[in-house]
NUMI-891445 format. One line per field, with one value per residue (C-alpha): x, y, z. Coordinates in steps of 0.05 Angstrom, whole numbers, m for minus. Layout:
% NUMI-891445
c1 <- (X,...);
c2 <- (Y,...);
c3 <- (Z,...);
% end
This chain:
% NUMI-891445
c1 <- (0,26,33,13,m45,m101,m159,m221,m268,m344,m381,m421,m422,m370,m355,m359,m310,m268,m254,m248,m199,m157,m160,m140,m85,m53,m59,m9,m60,m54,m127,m170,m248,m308,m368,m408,m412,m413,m342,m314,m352,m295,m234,m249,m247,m180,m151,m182,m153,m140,m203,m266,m305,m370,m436,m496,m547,m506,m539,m542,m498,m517,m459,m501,m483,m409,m402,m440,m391,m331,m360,m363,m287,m260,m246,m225,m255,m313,m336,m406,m432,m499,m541,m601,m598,m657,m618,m660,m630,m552,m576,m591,m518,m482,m523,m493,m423,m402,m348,m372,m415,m412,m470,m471,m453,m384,m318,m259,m208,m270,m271,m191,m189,m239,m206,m140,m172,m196,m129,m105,m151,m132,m66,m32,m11,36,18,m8,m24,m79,m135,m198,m252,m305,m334,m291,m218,m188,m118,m106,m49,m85,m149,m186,m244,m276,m333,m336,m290,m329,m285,m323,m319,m323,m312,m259,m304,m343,m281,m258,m324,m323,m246,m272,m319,m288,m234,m288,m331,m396,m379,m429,m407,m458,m451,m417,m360,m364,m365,m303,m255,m281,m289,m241,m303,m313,m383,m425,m497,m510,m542,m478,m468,m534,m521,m459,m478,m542,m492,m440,m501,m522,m451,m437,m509,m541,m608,m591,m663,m651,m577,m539,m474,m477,m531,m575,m568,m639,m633,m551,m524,m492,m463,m414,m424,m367,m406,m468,m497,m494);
c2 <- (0,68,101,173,150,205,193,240,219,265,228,268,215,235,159,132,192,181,101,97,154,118,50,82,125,68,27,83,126,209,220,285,286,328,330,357,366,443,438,379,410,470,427,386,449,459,394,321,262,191,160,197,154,189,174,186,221,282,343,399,383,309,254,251,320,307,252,290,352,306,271,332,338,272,208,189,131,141,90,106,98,80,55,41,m24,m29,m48,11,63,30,37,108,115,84,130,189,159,116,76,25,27,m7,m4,m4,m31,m50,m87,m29,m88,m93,m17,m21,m72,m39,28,m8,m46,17,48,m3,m7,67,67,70,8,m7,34,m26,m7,22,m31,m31,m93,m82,3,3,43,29,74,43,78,135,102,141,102,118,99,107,162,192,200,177,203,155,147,100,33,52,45,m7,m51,m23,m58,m119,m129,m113,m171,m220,m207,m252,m284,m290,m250,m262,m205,m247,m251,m170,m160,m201,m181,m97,m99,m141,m167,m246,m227,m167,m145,m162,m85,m56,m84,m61,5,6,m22,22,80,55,46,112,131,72,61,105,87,57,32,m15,m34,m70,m60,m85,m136,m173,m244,m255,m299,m289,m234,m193,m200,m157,m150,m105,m91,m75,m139,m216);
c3 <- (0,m23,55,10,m16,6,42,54,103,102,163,214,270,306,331,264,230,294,283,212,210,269,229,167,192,237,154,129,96,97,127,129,159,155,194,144,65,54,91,48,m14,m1,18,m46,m87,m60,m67,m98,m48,m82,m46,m23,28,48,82,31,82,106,131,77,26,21,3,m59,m82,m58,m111,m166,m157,m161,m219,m260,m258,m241,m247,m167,m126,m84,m34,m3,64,73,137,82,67,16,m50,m87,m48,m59,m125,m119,m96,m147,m202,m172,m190,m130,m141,m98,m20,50,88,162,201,173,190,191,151,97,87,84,31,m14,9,m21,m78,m112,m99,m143,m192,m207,m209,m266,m311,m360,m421,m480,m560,m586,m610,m652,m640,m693,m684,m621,m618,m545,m533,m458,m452,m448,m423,m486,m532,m595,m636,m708,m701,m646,m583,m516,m447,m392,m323,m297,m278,m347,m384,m341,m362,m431,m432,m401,m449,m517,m493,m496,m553,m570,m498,m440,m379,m319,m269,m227,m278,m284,m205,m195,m255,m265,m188,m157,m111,m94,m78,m90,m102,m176,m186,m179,m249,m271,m262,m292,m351,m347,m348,m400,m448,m452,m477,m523,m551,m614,m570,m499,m495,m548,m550,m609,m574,m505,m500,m438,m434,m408,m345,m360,m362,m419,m487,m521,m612,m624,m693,m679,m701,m691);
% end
């Protein structure tokens, strides 16, 4: 683990802020905390950390508009906090452009491995040549993708399923497949993947309603057709 990776904590129980900052300091990480989002809405302004972990129902400034401000300018990890377990409202989350969520209550070493699995996940790899699988262009050395000439912008879990998928074209990928390669997760709730794909479609697609690109497997999962067709 990279003992400068940055961590920003927005929590407003004080307990909670308190112990996950102690764990997370005592695994090497630089740690800052807020109590509220108006005040961590500033300090991210200033300065983006490498992993923003914050609790969804914050007074004022919700951890809902926290993730939607950083999504509008970058591509940084996320990891929500939620003490609503219904999977609709994780849901609700991951649409604002959560990297991933841990409901409460949760084990400290779970929160530090997915702190340090999305720390790796977004580090940077060994640049690899540009590729094109059917309308597809993939530069991942510059984690850039076009279609038909058309340059896409995508977030890094939407290019990292995007990737995931153009490797395996006219394969079945059930979600479990997805969750453990794009998320590094042995076990997951399958709607993460959902919305992902929900999300990557309406940037791939020429009508996300009725994709020819990235297919449903009814009672499956997913299909890739790198042409449109098949």
């Amino acid at each position: 683990m990279d003992s400068r990776a940055r961590v920003m904590i927005v929590e407003d129980d004080p307990t909670v802020r308190g112990v996950v900052g102690d764990y997370l300091r005592s695994s090497g990480y630089d740690v800052s905390s807020f109590s509220d989002g108006a005040r961590a809405r500033s300090a991210l302004e200033e300065n983006l950390p490498d992993v923003l972990i914050v609790d969804r129902m914050l007074p004022g400034v919700s951890g809902d508009d926290l993730c939607r401000d950083v999504r509008r300018r970058s591509d940084i990890p996320v990891i929500m906090l939620t003490a609503l377990g219904a999977v609709d409202h994780r849901i609700a989350g991951l649409e604002f452009g959560a990297d991933d969520y841990i409901a409460k209550p949760f084990s400290m070493k779970e929160l530090q491995l997915r702190v340090a699995a999305q720390l790796r996940r977004h580090s940077p790899s060994a640049p690899a040549d540009p590729f094109t699988v059917g309308a597809f262009r993939i530069d991942p050395g510059h984690r850039r993708v076009w279609r038909d000439n058309d340059e896409i912008a995508l977030t890094t879990r939407e290019y990292e399923l995007l990737l995931f998928c153009v490797q395996r074209p006219g394969e079945v990928l059930t979600r479990n497949d997805i969750l453990g390669e794009v998320w590094g997760w042995t076990f997951g709730d399958a709607s993460t993947v959902t919305v992902h794909v929900r999300r990557l479609r309406e940037k791939i697609e020429p009508e996300p309603r009725s994709p020819v690109y990235l297919r449903t497997e009814w009672g499956a999962g997913y299909r890739f057709t790198p042409y449109g067709k098949g």
